[in-house]
RONUVO-376852 format. One record per residue (C-alpha): residue number from 1; residue in one letter; z, y, x. Coordinates in nm, 3 decimals, padded with zeros to 5 digits. Example, Ala and Ser with C-alpha at 12.3 -4.5 7.8 and 13.67 -1.06 7.14 Angstrom:
RONUVO-376852
+------+------+---------+---------+---------+
| resi | resn |      pz |      py |      px |
+------+------+---------+---------+---------+
|    1 |    A |  00.780 | -00.450 |  01.230 |
|    2 |    S |  00.714 | -00.106 |  01.367 |
+------+------+---------+---------+---------+
***
This chain:
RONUVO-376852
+------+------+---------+---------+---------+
| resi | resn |      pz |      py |      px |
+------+------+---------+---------+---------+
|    1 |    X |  02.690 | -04.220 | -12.685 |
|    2 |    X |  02.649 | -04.572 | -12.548 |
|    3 |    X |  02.325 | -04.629 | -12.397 |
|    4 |    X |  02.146 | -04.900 | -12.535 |
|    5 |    X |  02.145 | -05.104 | -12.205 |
|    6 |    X |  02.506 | -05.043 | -12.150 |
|    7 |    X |  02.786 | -05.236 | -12.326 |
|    8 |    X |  03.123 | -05.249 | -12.306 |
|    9 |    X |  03.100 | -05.643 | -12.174 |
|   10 |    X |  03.234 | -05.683 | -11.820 |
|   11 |    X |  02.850 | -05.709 | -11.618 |
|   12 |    X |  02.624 | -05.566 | -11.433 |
|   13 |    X |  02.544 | -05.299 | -11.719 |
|   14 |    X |  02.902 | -05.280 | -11.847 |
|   15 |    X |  03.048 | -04.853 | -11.850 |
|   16 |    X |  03.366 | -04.819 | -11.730 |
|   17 |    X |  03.693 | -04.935 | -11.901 |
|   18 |    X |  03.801 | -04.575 | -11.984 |
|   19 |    X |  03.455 | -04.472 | -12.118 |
|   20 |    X |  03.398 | -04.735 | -12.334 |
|   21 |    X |  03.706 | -04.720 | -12.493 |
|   22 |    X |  03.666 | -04.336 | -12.576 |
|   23 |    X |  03.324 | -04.398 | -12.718 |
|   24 |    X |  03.532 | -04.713 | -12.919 |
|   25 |    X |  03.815 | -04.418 | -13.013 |
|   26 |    X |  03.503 | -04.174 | -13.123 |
|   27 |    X |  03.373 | -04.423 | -13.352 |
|   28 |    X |  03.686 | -04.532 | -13.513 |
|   29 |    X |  03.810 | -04.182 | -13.568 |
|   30 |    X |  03.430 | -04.028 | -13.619 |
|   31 |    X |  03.491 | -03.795 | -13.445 |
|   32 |    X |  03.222 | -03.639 | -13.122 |
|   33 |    X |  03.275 | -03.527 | -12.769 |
|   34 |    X |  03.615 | -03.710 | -12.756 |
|   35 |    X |  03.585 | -03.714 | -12.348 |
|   36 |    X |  03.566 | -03.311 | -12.319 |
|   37 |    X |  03.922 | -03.303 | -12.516 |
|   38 |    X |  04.100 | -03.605 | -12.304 |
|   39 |    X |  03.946 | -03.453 | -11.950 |
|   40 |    X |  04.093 | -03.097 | -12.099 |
|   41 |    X |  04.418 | -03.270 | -12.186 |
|   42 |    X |  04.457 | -03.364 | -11.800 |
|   43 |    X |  04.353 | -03.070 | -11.625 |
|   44 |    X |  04.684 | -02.946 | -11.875 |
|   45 |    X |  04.873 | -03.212 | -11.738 |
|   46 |    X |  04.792 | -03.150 | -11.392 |
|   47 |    X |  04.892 | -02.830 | -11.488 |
|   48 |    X |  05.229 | -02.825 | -11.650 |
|   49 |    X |  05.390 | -03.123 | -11.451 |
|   50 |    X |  05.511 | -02.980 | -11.164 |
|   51 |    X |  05.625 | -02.674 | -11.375 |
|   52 |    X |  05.812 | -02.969 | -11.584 |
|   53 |    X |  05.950 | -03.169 | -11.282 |
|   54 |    X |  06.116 | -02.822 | -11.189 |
|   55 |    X |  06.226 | -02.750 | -11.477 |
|   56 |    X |  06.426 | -03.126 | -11.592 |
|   57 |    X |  06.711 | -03.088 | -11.328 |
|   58 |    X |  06.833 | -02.734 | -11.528 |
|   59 |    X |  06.746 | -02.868 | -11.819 |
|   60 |    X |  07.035 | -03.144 | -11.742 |
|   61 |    X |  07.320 | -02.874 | -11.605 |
|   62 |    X |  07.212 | -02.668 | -11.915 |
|   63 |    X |  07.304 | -02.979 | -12.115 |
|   64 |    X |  07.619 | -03.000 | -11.934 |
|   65 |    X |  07.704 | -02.674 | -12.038 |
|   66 |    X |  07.627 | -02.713 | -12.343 |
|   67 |    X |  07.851 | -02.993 | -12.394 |
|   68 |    X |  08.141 | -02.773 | -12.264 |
|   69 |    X |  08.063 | -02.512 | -12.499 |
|   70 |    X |  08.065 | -02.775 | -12.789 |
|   71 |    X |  08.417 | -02.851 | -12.668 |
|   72 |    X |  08.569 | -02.497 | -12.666 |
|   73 |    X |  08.395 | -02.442 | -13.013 |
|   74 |    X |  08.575 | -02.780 | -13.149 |
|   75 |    X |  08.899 | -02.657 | -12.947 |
|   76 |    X |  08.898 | -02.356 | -13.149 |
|   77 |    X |  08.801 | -02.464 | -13.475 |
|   78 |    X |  09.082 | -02.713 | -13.471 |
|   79 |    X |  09.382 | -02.519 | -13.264 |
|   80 |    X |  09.596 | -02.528 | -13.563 |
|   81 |    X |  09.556 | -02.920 | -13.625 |
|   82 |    X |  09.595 | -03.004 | -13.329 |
|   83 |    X |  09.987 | -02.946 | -13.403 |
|   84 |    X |  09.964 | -03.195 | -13.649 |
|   85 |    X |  09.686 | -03.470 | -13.466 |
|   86 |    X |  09.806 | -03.633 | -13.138 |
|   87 |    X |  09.410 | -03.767 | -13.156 |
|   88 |    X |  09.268 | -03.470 | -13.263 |
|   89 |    X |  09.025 | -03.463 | -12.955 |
|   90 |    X |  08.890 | -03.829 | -13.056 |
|   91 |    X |  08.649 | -03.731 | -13.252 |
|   92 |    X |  08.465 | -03.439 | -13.003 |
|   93 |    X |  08.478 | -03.713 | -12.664 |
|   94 |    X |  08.372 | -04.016 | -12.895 |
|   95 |    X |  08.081 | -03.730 | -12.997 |
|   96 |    X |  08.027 | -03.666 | -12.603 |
|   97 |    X |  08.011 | -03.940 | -12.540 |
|   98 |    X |  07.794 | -04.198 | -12.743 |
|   99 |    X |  07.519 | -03.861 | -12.693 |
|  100 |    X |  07.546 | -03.887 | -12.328 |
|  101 |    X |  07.524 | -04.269 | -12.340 |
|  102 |    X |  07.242 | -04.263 | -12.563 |
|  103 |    X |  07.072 | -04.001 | -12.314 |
|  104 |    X |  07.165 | -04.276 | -12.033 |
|  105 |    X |  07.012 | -04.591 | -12.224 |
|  106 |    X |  06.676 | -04.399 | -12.315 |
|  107 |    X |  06.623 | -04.232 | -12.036 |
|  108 |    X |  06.707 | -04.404 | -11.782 |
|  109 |    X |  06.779 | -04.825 | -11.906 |
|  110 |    X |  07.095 | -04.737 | -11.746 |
|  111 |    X |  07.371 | -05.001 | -11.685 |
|  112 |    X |  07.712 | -05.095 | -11.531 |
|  113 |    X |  07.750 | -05.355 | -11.324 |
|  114 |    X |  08.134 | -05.461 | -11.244 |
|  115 |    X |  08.324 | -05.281 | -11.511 |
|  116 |    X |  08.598 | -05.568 | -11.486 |
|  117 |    X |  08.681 | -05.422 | -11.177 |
|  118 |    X |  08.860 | -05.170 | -11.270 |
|  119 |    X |  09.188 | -05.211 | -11.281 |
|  120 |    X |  09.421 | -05.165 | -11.604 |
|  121 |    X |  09.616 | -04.912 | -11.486 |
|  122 |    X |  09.511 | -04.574 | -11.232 |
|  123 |    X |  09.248 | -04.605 | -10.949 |
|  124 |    X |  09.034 | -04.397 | -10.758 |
|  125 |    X |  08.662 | -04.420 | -10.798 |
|  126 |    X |  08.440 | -04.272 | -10.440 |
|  127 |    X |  08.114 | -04.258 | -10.516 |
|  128 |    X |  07.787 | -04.151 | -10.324 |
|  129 |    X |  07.641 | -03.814 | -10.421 |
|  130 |    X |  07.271 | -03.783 | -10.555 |
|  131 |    X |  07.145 | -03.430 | -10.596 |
|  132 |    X |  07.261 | -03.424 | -10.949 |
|  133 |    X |  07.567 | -03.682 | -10.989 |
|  134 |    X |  07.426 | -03.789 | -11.353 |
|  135 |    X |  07.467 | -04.103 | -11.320 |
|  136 |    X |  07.882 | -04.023 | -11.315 |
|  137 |    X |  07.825 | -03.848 | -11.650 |
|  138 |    X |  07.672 | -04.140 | -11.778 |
|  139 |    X |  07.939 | -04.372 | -11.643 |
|  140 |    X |  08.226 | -04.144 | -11.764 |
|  141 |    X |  08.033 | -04.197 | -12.126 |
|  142 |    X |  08.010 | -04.570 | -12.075 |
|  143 |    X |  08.399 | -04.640 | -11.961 |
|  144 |    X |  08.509 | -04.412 | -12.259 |
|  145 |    X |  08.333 | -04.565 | -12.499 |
|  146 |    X |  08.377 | -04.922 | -12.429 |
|  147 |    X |  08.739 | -04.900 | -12.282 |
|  148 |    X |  08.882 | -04.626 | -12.415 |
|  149 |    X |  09.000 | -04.431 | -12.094 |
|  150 |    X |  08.873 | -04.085 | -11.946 |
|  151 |    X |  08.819 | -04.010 | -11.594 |
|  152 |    X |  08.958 | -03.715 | -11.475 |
|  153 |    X |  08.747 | -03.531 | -11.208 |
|  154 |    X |  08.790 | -03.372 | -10.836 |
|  155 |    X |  08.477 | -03.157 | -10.754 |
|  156 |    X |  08.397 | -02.834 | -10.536 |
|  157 |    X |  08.536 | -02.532 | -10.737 |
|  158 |    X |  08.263 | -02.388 | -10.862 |
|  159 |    X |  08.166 | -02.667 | -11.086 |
|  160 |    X |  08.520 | -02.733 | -11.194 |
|  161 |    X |  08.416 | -02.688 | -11.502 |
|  162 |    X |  08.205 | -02.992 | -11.527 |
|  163 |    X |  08.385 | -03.316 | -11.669 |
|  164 |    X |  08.613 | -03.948 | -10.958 |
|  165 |    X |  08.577 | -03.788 | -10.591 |
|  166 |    X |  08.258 | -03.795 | -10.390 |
|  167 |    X |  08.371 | -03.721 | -10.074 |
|  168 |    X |  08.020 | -03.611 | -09.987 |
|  169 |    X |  08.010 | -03.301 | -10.240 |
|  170 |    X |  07.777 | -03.048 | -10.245 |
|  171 |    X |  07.657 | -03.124 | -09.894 |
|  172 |    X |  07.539 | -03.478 | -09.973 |
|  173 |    X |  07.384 | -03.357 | -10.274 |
|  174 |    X |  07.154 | -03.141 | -10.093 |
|  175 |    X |  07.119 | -03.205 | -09.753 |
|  176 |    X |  07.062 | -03.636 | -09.823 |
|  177 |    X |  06.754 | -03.771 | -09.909 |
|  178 |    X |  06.539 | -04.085 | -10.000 |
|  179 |    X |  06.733 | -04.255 | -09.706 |
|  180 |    X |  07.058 | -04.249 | -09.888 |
|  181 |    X |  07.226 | -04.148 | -09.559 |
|  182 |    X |  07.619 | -04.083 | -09.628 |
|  183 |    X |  07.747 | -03.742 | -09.528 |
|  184 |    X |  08.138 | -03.738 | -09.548 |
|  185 |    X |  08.205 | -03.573 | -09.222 |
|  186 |    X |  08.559 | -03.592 | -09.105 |
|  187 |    X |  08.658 | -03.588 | -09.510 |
|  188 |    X |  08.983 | -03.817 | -09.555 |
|  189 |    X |  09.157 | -03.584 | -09.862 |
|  190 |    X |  09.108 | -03.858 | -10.102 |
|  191 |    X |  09.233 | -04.127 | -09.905 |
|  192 |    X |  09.546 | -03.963 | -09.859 |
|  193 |    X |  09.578 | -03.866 | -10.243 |
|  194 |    X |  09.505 | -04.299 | -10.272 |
|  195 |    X |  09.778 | -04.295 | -10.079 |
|  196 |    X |  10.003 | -04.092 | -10.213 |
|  197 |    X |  09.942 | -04.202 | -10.570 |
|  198 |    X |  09.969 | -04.537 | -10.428 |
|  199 |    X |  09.629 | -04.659 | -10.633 |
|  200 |    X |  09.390 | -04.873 | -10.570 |
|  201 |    X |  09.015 | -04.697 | -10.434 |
|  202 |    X |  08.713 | -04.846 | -10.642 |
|  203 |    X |  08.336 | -04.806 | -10.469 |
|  204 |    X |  08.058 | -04.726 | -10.611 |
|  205 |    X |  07.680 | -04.674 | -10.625 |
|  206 |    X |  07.378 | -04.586 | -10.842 |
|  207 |    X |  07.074 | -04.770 | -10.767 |
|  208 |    X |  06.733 | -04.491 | -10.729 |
|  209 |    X |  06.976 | -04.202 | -10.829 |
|  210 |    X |  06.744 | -04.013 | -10.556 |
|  211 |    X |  06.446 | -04.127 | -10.770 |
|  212 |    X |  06.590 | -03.955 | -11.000 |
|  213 |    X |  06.634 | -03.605 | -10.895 |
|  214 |    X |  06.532 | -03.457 | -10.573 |
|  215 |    X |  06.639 | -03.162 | -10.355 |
|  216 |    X |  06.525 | -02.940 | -10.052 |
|  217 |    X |  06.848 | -02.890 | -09.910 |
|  218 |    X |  06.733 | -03.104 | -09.607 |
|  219 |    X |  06.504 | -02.811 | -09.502 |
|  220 |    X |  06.606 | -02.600 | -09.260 |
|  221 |    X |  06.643 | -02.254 | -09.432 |
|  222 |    X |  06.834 | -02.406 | -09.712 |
|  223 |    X |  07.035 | -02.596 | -09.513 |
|  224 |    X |  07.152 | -02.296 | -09.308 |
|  225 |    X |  07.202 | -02.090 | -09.645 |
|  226 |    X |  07.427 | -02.399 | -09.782 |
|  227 |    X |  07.649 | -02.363 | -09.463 |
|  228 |    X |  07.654 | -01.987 | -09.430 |
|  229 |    X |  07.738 | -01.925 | -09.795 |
|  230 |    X |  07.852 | -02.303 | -09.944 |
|  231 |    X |  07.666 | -02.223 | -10.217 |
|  232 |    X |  07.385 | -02.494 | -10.331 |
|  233 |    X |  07.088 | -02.226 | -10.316 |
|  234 |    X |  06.822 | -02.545 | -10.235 |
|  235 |    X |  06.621 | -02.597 | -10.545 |
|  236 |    X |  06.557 | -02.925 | -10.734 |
|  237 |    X |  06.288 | -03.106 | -10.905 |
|  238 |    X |  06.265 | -03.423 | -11.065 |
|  239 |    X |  06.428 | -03.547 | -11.435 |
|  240 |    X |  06.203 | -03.881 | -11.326 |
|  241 |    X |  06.301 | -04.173 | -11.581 |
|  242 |    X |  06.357 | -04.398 | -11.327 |
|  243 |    X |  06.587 | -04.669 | -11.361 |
|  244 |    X |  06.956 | -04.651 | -11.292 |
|  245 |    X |  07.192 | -04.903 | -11.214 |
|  246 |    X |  07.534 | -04.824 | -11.098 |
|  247 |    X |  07.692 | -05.095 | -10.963 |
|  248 |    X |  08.151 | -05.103 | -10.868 |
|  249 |    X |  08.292 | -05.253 | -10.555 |
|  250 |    X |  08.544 | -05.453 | -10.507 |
|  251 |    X |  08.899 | -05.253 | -10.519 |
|  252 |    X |  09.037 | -05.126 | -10.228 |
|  253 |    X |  09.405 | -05.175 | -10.265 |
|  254 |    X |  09.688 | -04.969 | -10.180 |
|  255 |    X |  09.854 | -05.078 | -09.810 |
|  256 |    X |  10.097 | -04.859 | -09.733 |
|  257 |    X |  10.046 | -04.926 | -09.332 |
|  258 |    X |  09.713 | -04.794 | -09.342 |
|  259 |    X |  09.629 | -04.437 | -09.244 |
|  260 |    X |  09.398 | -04.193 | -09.434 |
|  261 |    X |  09.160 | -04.210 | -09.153 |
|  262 |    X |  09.143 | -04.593 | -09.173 |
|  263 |    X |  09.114 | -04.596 | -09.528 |
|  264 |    X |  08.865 | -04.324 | -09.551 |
|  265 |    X |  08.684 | -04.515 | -09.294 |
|  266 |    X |  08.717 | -04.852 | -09.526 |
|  267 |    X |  08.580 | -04.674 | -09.816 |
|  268 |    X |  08.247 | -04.544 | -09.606 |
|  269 |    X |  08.223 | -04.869 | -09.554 |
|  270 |    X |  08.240 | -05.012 | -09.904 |
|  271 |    X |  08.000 | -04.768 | -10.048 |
|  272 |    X |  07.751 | -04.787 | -09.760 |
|  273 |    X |  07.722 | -05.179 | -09.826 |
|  274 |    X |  07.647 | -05.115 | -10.183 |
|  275 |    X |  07.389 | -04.922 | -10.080 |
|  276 |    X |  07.241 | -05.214 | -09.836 |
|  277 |    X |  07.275 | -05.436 | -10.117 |
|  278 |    X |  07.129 | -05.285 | -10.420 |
|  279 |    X |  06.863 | -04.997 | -10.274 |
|  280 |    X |  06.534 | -05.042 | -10.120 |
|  281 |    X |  06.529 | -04.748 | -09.892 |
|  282 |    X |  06.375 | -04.519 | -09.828 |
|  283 |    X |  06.335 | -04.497 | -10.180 |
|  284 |    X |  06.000 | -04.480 | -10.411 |
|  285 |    X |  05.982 | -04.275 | -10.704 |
|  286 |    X |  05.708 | -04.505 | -10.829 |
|  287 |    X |  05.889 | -04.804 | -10.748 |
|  288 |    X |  06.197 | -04.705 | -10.880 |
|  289 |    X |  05.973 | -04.600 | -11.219 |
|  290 |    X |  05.805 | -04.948 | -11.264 |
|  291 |    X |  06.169 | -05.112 | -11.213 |
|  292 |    X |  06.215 | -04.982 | -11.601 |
|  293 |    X |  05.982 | -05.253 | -11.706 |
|  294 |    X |  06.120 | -05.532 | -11.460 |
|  295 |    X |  06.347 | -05.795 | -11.655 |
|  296 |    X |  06.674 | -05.667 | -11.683 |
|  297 |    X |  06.981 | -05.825 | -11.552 |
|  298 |    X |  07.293 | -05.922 | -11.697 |
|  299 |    X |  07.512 | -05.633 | -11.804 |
|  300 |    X |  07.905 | -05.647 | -11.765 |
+------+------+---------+---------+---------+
***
């Protein structure tokens, strides 16, 4: 109750913000002893959160599953159309898709910046790797839905199954951190496939996508179990809706004189001054949290 000296006018006998708007809430719902439920409420909260921040990252491959079991279940259901539909698979990406993108805008605000960028015709996107590459899911949503084109993915076998190269893999995933530090190694495979396929290399980058989701690869035991069994053993936490911005380079275009090493170099280069440009490092969880409410810019 509000002592009768007290009142909820900012002076020398004013309570507390918090207080006097619980004893406010009390009145208005008539209800008693309002405080003892809110303090129990966040000793649950202080609780359950960490259980919760370890829990999100699964919670996202589990939805990736789950979107490749919705697929083989609409594969099957329809194998005898599909003699009879050249589009017949429309319908399950469009599906896919605008849920993934919806995922992407609620979660996370998330936007493309630089979609013109990408050429007509084939290209190769390198991107960096955050410890869960969401932000690729989200982008393979957002090209399909407003261009009309699927990307078509090269990733460490064991999650071939999961629907652009990142050089940096499995490694970068775990063994980066808040410093966005590129690890590529000697890697130069894609720039000779570039090469090869004589296509164009496109950079990019997702602004806080190591707000996002965090690992503990960089530790020492977990890095020596990554290189002993290459195997990502390091657990995650995270699911943070952060904001997410993945911005596109400018092309790299084919040249036929240059080598795989050069152009591998070239593209190290392109993505590492995305980063410099568009991420405050090292980065802030909080920060990267309050940039949700920041006003947004323009979206191509």
């Amino acid at each position: 109750m509000i002592d009768k000296n007290q009142t909820c006018i900012a002076g020398q006998d004013s309570l507390p913000y918090m207080t006097c708007l619980i004893h406010i809430l009390e009145a208005w719902l008539g209800v008693e002893q309002l405080e003892d439920y809110v303090n129990f409420a966040n000793h649950l909260l202080w609780v359950f959160t960490p259980l919760l921040l370890l829990i999100l990252p699964y919670f996202t491959i589990f939805l990736l599953y789950l979107t490749i079991i919705f697929l083989h279940i609409y594969k099957r259901k329809n194998m005898l159309k599909e003699a009879y539909s050249h589009n017949l698979w429309d319908g399950a990406r469009n599906t896919v898709a605008t849920l993934w993108d919806g995922h992407a805008a609620v979660w996370h605000g998330y936007e493309v910046h630089g979609m013109e960028k990408i050429p007509e015709g084939p290209a190769l996107i390198i991107f960096y790797h955050g410890a869960i590459p969401i932000d690729f899911y989200y982008f393979m949503a957002k090209i399909f839905i407003h261009k009309g084109r699927t990307c078509r993915v090269v990733a460490d076998h064991f999650v071939f199954k999961i629907p652009a190269i990142s050089p940096g893999g499995v490694r970068e995933a775990l063994l980066s951190d808040e410093t966005y530090n590129i690890i590529w190694g000697s890697r130069k495979g894609f720039a000779q496939v570039a090469i090869d396929a004589q296509v164009p290399i496109i950079p990019m980058f997702t602004q806080n996508i190591r707000e996002g989701f965090r690992s503990l690869g960089g530790t020492r035991l977990f890095r020596w179990l990554y290189e002993k069994f290459r195997y990502p053993f390091a657990p995650m936490y995270g699911g943070f809706p952060v904001k997410l911005r993945t911005y596109l380079g400018d092309p790299i275009p084919y040249d036929p004189k240059v080598t795989a090493e050069e152009l591998a170099e070239k593209t190290k280069n392109a993505v590492q001054a995305l980063i410099d440009e568009h991420q405050r490092i090292p980065g802030n969880i909080m920060r990267a949290l309050l940039e949700r409410f920041h006003k947004k810019q323009k979206v191509d």
